[in-house]
Structure formats: structure tokens, C-alpha cells
C-alpha distance (Angstrom), angle and dihedral (degrees) to the residues before:
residue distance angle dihedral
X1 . . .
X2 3.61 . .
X3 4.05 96.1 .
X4 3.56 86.9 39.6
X5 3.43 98.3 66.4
X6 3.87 94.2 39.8
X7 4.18 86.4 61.6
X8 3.73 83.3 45.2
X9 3.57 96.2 48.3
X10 4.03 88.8 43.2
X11 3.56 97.8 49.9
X12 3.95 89.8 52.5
X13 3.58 86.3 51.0
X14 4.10 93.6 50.9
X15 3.96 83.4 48.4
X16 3.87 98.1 53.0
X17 4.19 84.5 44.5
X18 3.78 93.9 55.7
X19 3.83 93.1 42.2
X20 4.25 86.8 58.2
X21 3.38 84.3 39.1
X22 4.33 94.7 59.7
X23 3.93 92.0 41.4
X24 3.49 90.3 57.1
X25 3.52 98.8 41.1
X26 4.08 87.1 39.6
X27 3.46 95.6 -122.3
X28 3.29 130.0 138.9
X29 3.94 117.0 -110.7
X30 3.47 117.5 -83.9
X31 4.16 95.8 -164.4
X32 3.63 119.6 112.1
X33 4.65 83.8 -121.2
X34 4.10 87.9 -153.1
X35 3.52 89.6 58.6
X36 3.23 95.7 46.4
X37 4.14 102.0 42.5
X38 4.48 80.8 49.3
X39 3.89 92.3 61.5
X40 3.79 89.5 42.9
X41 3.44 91.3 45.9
X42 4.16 82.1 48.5
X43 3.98 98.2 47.0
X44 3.84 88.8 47.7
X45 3.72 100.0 50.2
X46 3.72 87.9 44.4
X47 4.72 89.8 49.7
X48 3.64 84.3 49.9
X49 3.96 91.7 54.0
């Protein structure tokens, strides 16, 4: 579960870099946003645990 959570945890990171990264750029954002608000859901069920 442990290494689990650390990909989940990194991949939420990656997402939140690549957002900053398209508003500075002034692109739109090129991350699929139900995929990403399901593994935040995920991460923050799991923190709450």
C-alpha cells in the first residue's frame, strides 16, 4: 500500500506541475481533469484513514 500511495501521491504532484506549467505558458490544460479529481479524491480518502 505504502508504494502505492507514493506513485499516487507523485502522479498528483506531476499533475499540479503541468497545470502551472500551461498557465504560464497560456495553454490550455492538457490533463484528462476526471482523472485527475479520481486520484485526488483517492489520496484524500486514503490521508483521512
Amino acid at each position: 500500500m505504502n508504494i502505492a500511495y507514493r506513485k499516487l501521491a507523485m502522479l498528483e504532484k506531476d499533475f499540479i506541475a503541468r497545470e502551472e506549467a500551461a498557465k504560464i505558458e497560456g495553454v490550455s490544460c492538457p490533463i484528462d481533469n476526471d482523472f485527475k479529481n479520481r486520484i485526488t479524491r483517492l489520496l484524500d480518502q486514503v490521508r483521512y484513514l
